[in-house]
N, CA, C and O of each residue as an XYZ file, in Angstrom:
836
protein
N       0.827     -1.207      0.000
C       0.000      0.000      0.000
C       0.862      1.258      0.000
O       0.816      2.291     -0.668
N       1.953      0.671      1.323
C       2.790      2.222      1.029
C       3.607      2.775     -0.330
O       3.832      3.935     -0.675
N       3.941      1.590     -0.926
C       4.806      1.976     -2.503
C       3.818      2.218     -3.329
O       4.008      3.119     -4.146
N       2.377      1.422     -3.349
C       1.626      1.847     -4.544
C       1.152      3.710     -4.317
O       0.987      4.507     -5.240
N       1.055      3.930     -3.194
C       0.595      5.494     -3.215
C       2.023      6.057     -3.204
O       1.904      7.235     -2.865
N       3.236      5.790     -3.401
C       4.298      6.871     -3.468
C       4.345      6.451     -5.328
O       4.646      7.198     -6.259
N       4.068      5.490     -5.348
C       4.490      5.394     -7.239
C       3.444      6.273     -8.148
O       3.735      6.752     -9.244
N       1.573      6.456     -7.188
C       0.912      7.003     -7.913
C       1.463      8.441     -7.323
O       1.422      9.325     -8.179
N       1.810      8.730     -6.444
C       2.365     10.199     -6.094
C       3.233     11.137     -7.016
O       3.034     12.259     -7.483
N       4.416     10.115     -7.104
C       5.580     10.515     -7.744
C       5.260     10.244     -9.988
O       5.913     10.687    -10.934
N       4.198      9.494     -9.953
C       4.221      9.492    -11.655
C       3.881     10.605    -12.192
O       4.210     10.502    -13.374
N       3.335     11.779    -11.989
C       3.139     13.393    -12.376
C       3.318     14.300    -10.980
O       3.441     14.172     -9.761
N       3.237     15.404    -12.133
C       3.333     16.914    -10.710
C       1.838     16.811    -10.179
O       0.975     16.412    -10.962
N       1.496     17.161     -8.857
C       1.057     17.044     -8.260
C       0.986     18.521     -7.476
O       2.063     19.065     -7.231
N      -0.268     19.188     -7.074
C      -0.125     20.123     -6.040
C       0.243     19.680     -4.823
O       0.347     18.517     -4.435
N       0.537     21.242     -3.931
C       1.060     20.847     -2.591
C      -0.204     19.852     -1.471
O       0.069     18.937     -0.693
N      -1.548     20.448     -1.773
C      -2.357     19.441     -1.436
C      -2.519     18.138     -1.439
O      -2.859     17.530     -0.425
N      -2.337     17.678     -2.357
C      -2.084     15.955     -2.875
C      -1.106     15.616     -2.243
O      -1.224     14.613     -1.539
N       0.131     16.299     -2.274
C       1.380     15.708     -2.178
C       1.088     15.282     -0.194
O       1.432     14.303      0.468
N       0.437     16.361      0.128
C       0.537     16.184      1.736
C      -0.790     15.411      2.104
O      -0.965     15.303      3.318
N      -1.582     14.954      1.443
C      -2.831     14.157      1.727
C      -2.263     12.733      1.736
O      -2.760     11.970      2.565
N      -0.767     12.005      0.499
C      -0.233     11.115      0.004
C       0.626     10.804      1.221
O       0.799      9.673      1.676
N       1.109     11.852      1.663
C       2.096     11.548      3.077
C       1.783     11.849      4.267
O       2.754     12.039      4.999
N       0.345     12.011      4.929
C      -0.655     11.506      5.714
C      -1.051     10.100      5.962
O      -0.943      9.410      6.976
N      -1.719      9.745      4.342
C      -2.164      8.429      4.191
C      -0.567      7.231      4.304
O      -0.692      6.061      4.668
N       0.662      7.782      3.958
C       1.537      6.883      4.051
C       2.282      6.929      5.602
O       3.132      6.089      5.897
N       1.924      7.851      6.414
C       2.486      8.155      7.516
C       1.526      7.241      8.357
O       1.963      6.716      9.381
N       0.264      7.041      7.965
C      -0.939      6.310      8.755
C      -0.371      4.774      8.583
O      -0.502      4.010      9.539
N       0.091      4.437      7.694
C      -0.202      3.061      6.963
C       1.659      2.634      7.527
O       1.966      1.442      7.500
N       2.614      3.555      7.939
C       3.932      3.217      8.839
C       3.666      2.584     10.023
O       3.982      1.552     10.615
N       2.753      3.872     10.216
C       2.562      3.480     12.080
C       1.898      1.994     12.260
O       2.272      1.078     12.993
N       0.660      2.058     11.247
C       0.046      0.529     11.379
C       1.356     -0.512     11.555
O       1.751     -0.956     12.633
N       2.063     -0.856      9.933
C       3.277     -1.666      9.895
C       4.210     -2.091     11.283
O       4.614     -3.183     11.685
N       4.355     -0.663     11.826
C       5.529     -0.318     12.948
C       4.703     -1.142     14.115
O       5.293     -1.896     14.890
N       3.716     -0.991     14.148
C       2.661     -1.668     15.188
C       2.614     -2.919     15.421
O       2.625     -3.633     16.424
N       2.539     -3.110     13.930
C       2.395     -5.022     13.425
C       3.809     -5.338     13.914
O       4.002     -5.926     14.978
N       4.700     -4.967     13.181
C       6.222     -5.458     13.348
C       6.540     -5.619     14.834
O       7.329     -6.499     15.178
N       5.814     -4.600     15.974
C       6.307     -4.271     17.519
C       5.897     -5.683     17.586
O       6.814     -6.499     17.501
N       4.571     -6.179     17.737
C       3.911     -6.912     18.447
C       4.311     -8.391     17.557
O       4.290     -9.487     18.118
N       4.617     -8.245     16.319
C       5.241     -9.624     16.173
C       6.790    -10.433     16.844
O       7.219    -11.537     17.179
N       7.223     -8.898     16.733
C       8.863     -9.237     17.594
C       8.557     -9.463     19.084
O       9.549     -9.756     19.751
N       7.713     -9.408     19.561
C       7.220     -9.708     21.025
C       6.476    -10.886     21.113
O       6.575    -11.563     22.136
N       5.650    -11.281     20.081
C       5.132    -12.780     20.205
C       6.201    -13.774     19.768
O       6.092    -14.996     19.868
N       7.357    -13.045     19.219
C       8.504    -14.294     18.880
C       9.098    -14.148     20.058
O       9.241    -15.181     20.712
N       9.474    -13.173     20.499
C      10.347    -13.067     21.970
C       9.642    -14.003     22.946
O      10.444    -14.603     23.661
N       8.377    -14.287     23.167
C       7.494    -14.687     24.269
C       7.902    -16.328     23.845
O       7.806    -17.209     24.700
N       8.397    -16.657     22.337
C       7.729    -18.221     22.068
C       9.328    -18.781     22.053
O       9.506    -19.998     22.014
N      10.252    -18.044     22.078
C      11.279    -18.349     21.842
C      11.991    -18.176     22.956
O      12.860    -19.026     23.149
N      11.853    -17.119     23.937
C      12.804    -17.340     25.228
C      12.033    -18.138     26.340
O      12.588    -18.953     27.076
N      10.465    -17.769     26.396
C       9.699    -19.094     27.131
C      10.580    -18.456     28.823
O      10.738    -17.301     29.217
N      10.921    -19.573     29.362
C      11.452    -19.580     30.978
C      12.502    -18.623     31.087
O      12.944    -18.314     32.194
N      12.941    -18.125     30.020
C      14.329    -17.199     30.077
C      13.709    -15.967     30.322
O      14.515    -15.062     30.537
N      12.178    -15.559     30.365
C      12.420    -14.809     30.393
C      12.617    -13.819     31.904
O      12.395    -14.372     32.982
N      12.831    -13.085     31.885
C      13.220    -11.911     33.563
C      11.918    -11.715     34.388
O      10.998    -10.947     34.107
N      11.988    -12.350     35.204
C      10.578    -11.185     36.508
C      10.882    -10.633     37.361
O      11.883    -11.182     37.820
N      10.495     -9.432     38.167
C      10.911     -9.186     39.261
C       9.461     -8.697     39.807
O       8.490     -8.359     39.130
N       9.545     -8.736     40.758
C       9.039     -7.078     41.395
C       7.967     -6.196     41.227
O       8.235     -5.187     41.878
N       6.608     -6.054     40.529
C       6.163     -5.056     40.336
C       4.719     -4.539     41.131
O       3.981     -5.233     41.830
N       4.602     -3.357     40.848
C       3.412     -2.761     41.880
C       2.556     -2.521     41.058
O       2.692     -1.629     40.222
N       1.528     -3.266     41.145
C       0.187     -3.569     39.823
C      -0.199     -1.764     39.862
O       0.182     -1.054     38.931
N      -0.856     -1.275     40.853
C      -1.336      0.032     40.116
C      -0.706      0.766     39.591
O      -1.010      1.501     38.652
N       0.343      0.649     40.181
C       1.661      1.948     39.252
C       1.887      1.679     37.389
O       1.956      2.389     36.386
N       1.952     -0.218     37.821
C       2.155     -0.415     36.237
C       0.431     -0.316     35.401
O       0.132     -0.244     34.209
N      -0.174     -0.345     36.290
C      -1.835     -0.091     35.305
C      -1.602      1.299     34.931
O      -1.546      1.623     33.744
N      -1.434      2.331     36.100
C      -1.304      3.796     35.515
C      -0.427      4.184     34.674
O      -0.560      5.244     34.061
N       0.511      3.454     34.531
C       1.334      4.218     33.766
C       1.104      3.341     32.446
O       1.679      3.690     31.415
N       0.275      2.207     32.452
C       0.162      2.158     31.166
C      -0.831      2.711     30.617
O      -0.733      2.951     29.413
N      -1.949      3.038     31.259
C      -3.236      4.005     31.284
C      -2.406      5.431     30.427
O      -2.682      5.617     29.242
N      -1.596      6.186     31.006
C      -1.247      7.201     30.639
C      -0.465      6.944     29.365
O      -0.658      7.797     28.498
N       0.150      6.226     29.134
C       1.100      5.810     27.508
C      -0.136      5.652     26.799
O      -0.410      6.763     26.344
N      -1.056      4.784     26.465
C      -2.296      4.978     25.407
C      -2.737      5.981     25.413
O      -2.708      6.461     24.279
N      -3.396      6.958     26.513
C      -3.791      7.878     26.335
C      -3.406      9.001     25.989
O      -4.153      9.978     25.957
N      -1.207      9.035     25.432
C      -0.944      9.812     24.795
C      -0.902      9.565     23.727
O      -0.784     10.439     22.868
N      -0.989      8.277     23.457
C      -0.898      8.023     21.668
C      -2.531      8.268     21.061
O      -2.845      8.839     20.017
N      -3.389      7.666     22.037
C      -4.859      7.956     21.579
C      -5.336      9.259     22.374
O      -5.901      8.907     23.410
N      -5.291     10.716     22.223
C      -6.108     11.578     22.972
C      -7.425     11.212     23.341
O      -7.861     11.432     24.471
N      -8.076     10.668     22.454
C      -9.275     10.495     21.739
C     -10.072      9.357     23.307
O     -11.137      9.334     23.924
N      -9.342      8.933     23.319
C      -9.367      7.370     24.498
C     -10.014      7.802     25.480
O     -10.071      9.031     25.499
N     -10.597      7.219     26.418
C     -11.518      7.554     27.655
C     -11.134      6.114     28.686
O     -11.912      5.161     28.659
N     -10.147      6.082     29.383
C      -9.778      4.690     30.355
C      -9.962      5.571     32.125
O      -9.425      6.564     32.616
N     -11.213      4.364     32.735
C     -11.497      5.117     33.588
C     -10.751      3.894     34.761
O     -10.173      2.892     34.339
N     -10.854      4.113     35.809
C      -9.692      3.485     37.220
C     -10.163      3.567     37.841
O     -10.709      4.648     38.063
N     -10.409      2.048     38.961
C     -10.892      2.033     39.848
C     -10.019      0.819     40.537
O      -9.861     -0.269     39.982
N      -9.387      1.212     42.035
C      -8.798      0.151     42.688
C      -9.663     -0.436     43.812
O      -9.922      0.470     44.604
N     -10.160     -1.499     44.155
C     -11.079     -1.885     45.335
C     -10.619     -2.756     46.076
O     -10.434     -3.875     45.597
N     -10.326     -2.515     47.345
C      -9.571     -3.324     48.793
C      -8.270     -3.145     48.698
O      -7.458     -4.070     48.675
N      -7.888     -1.494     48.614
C      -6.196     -0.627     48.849
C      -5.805     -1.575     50.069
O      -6.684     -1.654     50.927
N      -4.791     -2.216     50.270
C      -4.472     -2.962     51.488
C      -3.453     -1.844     52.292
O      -3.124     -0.769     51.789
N      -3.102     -2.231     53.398
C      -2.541     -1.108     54.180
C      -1.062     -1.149     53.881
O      -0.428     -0.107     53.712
N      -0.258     -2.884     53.783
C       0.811     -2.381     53.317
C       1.367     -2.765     51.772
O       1.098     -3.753     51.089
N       2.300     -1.540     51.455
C       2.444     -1.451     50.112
C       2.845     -2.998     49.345
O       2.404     -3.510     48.315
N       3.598     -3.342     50.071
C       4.012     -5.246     49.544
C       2.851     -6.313     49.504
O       2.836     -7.539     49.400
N       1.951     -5.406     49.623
C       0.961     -6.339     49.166
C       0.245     -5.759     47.587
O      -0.607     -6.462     47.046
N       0.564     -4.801     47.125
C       0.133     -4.081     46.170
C       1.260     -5.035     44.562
O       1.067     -4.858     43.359
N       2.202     -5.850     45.138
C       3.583     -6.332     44.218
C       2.901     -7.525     43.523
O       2.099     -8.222     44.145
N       3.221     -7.766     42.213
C       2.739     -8.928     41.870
C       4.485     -9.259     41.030
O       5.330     -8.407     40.753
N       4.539    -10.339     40.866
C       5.575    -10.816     40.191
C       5.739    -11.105     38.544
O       5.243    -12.152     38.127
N       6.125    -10.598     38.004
C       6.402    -10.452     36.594
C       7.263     -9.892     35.886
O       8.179     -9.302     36.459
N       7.221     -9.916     34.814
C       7.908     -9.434     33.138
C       7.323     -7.881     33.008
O       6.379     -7.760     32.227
N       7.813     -6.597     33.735
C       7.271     -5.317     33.805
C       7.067     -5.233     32.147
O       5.880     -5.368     31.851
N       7.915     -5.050     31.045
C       7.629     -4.687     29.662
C       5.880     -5.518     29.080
O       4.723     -5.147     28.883
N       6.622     -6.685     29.017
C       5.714     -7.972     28.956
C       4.394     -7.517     29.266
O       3.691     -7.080     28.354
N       3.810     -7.585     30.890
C       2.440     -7.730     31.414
C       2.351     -5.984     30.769
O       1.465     -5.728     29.954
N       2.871     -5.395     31.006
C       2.426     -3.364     30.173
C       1.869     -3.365     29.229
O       0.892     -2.625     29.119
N       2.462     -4.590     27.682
C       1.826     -4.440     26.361
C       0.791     -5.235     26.590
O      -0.217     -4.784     26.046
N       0.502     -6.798     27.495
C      -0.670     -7.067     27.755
C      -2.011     -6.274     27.569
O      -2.942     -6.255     26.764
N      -1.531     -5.441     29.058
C      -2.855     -4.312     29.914
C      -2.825     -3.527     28.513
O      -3.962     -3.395     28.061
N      -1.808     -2.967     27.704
C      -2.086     -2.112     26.712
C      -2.781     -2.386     25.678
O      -3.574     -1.715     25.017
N      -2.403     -3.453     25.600
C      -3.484     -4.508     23.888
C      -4.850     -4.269     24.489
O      -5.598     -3.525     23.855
N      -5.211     -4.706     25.431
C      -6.538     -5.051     26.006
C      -7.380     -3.668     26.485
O      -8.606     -3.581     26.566
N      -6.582     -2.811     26.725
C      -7.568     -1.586     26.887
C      -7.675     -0.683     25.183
O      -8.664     -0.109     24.728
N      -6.458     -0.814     24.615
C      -6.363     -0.267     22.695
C      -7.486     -1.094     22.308
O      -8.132     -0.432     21.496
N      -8.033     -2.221     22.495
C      -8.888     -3.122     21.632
C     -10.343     -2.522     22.252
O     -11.204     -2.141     21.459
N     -10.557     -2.463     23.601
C     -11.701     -2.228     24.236
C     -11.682     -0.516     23.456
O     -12.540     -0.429     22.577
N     -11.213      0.215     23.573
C     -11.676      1.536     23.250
C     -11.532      1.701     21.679
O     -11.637      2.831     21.202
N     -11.308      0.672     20.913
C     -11.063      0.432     19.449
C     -13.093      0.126     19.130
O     -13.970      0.458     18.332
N     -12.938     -0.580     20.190
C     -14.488     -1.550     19.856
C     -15.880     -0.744     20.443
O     -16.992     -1.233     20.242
N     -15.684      0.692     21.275
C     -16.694      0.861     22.332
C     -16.926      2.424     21.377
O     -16.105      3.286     21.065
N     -18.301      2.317     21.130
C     -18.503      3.777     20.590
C     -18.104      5.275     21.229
O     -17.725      6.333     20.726
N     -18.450      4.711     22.930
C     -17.359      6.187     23.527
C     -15.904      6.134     23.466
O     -15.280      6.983     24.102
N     -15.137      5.065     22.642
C     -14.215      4.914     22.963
C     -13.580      4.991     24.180
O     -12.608      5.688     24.468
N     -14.382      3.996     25.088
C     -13.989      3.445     26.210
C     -13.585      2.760     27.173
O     -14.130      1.659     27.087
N     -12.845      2.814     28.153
C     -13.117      1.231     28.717
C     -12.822      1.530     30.038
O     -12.043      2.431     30.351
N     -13.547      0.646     31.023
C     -13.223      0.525     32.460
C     -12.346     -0.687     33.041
O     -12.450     -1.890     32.801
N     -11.272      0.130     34.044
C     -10.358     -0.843     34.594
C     -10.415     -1.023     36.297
O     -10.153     -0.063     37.022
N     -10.664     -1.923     36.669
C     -10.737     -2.268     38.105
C      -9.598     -2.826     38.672
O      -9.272     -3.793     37.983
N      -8.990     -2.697     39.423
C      -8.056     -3.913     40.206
C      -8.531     -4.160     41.602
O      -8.640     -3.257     42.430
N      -8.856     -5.619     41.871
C      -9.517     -6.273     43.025
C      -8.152     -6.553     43.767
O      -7.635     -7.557     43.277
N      -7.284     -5.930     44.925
C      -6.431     -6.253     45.479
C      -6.618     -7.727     46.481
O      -7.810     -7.875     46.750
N      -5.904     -8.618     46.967
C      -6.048     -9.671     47.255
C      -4.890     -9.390     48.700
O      -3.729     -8.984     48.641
N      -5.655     -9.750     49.868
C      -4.478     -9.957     51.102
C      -3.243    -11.279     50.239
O      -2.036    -11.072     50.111
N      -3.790    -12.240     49.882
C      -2.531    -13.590     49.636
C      -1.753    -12.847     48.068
O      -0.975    -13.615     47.502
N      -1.923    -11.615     47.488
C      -1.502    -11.398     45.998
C      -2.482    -12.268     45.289
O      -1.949    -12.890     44.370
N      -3.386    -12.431     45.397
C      -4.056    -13.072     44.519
C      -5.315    -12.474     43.844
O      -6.470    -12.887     43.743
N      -4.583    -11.173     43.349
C      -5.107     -9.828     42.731
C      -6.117    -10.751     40.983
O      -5.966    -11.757     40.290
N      -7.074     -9.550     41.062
C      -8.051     -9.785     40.203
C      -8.054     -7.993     39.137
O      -8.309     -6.956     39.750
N      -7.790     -7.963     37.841
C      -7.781     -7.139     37.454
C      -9.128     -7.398     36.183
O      -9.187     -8.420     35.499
N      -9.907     -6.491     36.102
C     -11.223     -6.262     35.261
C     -11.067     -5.659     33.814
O     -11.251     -4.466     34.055
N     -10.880     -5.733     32.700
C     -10.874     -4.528     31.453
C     -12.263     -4.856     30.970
O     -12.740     -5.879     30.478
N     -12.814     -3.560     31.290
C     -14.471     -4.007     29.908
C     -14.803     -2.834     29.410
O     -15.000     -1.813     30.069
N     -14.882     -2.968     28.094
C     -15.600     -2.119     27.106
C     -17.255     -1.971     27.260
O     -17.978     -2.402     28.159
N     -17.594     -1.218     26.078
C     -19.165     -1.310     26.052
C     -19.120     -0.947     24.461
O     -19.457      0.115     23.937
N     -18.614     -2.118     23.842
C     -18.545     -2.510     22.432
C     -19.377     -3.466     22.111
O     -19.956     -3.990     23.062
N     -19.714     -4.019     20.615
C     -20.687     -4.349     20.642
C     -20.705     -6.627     21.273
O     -21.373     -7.586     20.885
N     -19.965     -6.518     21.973
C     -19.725     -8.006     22.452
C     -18.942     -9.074     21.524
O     -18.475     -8.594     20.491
N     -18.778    -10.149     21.696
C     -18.527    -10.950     21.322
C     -19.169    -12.322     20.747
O     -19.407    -13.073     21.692
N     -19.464    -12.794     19.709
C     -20.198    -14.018     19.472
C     -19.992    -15.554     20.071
O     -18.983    -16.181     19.745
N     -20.688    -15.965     20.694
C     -20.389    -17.716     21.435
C     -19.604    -18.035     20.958
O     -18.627    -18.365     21.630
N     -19.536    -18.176     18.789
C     -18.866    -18.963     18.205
C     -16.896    -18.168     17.687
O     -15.927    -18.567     17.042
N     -17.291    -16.872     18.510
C     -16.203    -16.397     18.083
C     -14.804    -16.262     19.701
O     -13.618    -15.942     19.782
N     -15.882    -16.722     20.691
C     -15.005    -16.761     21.443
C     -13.855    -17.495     22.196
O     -13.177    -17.111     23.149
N     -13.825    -18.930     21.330
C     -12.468    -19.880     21.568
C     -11.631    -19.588     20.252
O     -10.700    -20.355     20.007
N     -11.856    -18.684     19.512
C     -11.345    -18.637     18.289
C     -10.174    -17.218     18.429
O      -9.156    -17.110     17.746
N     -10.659    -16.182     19.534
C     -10.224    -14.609     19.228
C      -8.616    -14.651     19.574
O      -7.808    -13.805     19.193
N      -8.396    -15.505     20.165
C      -6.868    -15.797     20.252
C      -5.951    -16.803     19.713
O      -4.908    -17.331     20.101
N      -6.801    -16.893     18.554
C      -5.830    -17.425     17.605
C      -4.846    -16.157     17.029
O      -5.120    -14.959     17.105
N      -3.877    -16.635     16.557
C      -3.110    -15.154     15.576
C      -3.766    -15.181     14.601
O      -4.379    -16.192     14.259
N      -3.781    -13.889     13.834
C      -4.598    -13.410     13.079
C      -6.100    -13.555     12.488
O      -6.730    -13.167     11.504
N      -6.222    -13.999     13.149
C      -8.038    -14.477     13.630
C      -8.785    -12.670     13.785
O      -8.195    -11.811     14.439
N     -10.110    -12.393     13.066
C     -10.533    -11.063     12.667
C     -12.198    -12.226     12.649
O     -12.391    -13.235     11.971
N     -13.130    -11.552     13.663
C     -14.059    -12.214     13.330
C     -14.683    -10.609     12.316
O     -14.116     -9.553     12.036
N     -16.275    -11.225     11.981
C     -17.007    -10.592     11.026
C     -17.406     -8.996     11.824
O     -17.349     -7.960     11.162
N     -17.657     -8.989     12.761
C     -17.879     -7.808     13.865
C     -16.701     -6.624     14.042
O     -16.839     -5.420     14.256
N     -15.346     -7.528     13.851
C     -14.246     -6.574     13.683
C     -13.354     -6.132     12.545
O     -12.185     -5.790     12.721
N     -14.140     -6.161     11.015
C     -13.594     -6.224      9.956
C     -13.555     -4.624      9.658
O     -12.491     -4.102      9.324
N     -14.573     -3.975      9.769
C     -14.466     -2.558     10.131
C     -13.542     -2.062     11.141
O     -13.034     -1.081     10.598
N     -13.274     -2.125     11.754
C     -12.276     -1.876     12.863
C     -10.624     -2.301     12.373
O     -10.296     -3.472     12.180
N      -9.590     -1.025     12.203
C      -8.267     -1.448     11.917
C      -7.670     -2.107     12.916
O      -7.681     -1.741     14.091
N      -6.954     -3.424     12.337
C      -6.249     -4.351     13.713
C      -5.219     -5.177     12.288
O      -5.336     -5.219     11.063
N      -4.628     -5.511     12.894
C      -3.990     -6.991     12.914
C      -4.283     -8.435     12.834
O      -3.963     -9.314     12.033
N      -5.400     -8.391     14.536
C      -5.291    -10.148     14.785
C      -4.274    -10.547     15.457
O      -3.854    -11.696     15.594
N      -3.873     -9.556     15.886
C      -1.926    -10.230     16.521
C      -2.483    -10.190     18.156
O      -2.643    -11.085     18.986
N      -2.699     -8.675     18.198
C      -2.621     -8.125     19.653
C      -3.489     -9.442     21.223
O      -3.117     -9.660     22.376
N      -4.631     -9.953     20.438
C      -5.282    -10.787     21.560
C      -4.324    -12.201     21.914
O      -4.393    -12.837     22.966
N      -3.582    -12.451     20.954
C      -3.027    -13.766     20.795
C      -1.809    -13.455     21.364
O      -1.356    -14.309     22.125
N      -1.171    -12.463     21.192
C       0.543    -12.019     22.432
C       0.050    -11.650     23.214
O       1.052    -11.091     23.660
N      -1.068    -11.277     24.267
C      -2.043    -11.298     25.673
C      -2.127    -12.783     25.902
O      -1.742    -13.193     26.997
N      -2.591    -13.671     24.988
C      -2.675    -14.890     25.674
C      -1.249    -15.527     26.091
O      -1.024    -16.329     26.997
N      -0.536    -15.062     25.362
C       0.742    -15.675     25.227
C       1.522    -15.549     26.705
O       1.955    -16.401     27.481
N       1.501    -14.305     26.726
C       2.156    -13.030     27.900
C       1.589    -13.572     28.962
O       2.443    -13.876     29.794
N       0.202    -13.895     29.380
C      -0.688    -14.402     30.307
C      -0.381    -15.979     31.078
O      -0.398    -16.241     32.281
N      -0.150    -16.727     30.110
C       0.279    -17.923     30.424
C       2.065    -18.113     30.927
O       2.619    -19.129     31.347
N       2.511    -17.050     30.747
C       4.201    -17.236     30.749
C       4.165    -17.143     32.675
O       4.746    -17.750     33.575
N       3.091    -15.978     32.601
C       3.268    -15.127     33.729
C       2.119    -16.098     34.682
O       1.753    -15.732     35.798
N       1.760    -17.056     34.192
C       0.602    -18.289     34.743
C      -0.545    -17.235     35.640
O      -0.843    -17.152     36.831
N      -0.966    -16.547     34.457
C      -2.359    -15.426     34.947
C      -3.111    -16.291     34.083
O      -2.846    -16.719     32.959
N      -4.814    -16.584     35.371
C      -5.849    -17.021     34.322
C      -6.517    -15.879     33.784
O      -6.546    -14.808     34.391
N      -7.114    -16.078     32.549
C      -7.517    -15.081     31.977
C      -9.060    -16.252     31.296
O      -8.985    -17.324     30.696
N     -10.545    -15.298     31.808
C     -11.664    -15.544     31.095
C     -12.210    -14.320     30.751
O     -11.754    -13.235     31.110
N     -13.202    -14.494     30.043
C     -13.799    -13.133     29.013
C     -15.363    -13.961     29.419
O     -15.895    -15.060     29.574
N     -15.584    -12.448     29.445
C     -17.395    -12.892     29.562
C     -17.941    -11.537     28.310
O     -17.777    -10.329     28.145
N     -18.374    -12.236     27.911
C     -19.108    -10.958     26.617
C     -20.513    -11.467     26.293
O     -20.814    -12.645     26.104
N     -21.698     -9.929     26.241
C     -22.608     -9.815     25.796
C     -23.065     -9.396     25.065
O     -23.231     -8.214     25.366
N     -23.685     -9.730     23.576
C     -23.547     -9.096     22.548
C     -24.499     -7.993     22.383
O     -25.715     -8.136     22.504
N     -23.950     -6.961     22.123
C     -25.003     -5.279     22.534
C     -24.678     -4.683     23.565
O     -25.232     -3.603     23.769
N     -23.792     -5.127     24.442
C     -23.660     -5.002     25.659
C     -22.095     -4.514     25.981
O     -21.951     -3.441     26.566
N     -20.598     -5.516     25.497
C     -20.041     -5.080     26.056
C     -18.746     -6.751     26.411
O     -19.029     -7.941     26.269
N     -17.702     -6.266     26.774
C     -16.816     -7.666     27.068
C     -16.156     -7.241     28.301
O     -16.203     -6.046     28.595
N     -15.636     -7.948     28.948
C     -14.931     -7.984     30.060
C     -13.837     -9.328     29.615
O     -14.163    -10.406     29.120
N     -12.314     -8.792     30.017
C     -11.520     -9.414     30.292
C     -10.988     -9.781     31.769
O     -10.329     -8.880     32.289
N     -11.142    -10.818     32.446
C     -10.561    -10.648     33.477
C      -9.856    -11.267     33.833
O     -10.038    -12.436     33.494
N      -8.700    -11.026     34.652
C      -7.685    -11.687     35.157
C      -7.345    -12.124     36.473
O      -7.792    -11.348     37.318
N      -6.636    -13.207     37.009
C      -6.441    -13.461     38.275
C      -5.403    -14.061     38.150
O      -5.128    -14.978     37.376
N      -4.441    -13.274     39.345
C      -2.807    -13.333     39.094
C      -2.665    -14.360     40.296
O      -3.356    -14.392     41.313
N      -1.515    -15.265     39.916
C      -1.240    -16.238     41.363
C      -0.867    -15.473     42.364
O      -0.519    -14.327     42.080
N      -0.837    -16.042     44.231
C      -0.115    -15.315     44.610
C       0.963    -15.105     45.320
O       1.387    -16.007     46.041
N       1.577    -13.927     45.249
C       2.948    -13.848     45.596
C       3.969    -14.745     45.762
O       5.041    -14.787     45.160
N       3.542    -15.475     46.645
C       4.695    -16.740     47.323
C       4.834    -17.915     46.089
O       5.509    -18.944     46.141
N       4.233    -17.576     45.296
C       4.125    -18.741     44.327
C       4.812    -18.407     42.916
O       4.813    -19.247     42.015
């Protein structure tokens, strides 16, 4: 796509209008690529280092907010609302153990897809803190749901059901969440109603484990 609009660009003169409408549309169609390419070099990283890879340490709301705030500078447009329920008193209980890069593009795929899919371009995030770490985190849109028959299927790679063909994607992003999820041995179920809306939710092992 990107060479066929620089070859129809460049075969006559062209006003300054055209020329900058041509390198809009090719500046749109990078970022997509650059997107695809991120998230494929990360589903090979996930399948190929497996146990190698690093965990330490991390403090679930800090890493929800700050991934909250990275989408919402790339998408202005975005609406991600936060809610933490049962703040425990001390902070080491707020730590879950993981791959900080890793579980970030997770939470990031999953709230980009929910506000991709939700006409306010929205989505709500909960984190259920757990005394044992055995934290429960919520993502749900109010998009138009998911189909019965489409939901052992959405994490396949490149899997696009009929509902999301309008919608620019990949197919990559749900399938390096599942990937990322299992490394980090988080269960992950989806409950979706169609007209209604999806929820992803998660439940992280805990701590000592």
């Amino acid at each position: 796509m990107i060479i066929a609009q620089l070859e129809v660009a460049l075969d006559q003169k062209r006003d300054t209008e055209d020329y900058q409408a041509t390198l809009k549309s090719v500046l749109e169609d990078s970022r997509e690529l650059s997107e695809v390419t991120e998230k494929l070099l990360q589903l090979a990283k996930v399948h190929s280092e497996g146990a190698d890879i690093r965990f330490e340490r991390v403090r679930l709301d800090e890493l929800m907010l700050q991934t909250r705030a990275s989408l919402l500078r790339l998408h202005p447009n975005y609406k991600v609302s936060f809610d933490i329920i049962g703040i425990p008193e001390d902070e080491e209980q707020l730590v879950v153990h993981a791959n900080e890069p890793l579980l970030r593009s997770a939470f990031q795929n999953l709230m980009d897809n929910g506000c991709k899919f939700s006409p306010e371009k929205k989505v709500d995030v909960k984190i259920h803190f757990d005394a044992c770490g055995k934290h429960r985190v919520e993502i749900s849109d109010r998009g138009p749901g998911i189909a019965a028959k489409d939901l052992q299927l959405i994490f396949q790679p490149f899997y696009r059901s009929s509902q999301s063909i309008h919608v620019k994607g990949s197919g990559i992003g749900l399938s390096l969440v599942d990937s990322i999820m299992k490394i980090h041995q988080i269960g992950m179920d989806v409950d979706s109603v169609q007209g209604k809306g999806t929820t992803f939710k998660l439940s992280f092992p805990a701590v000592a484990a």
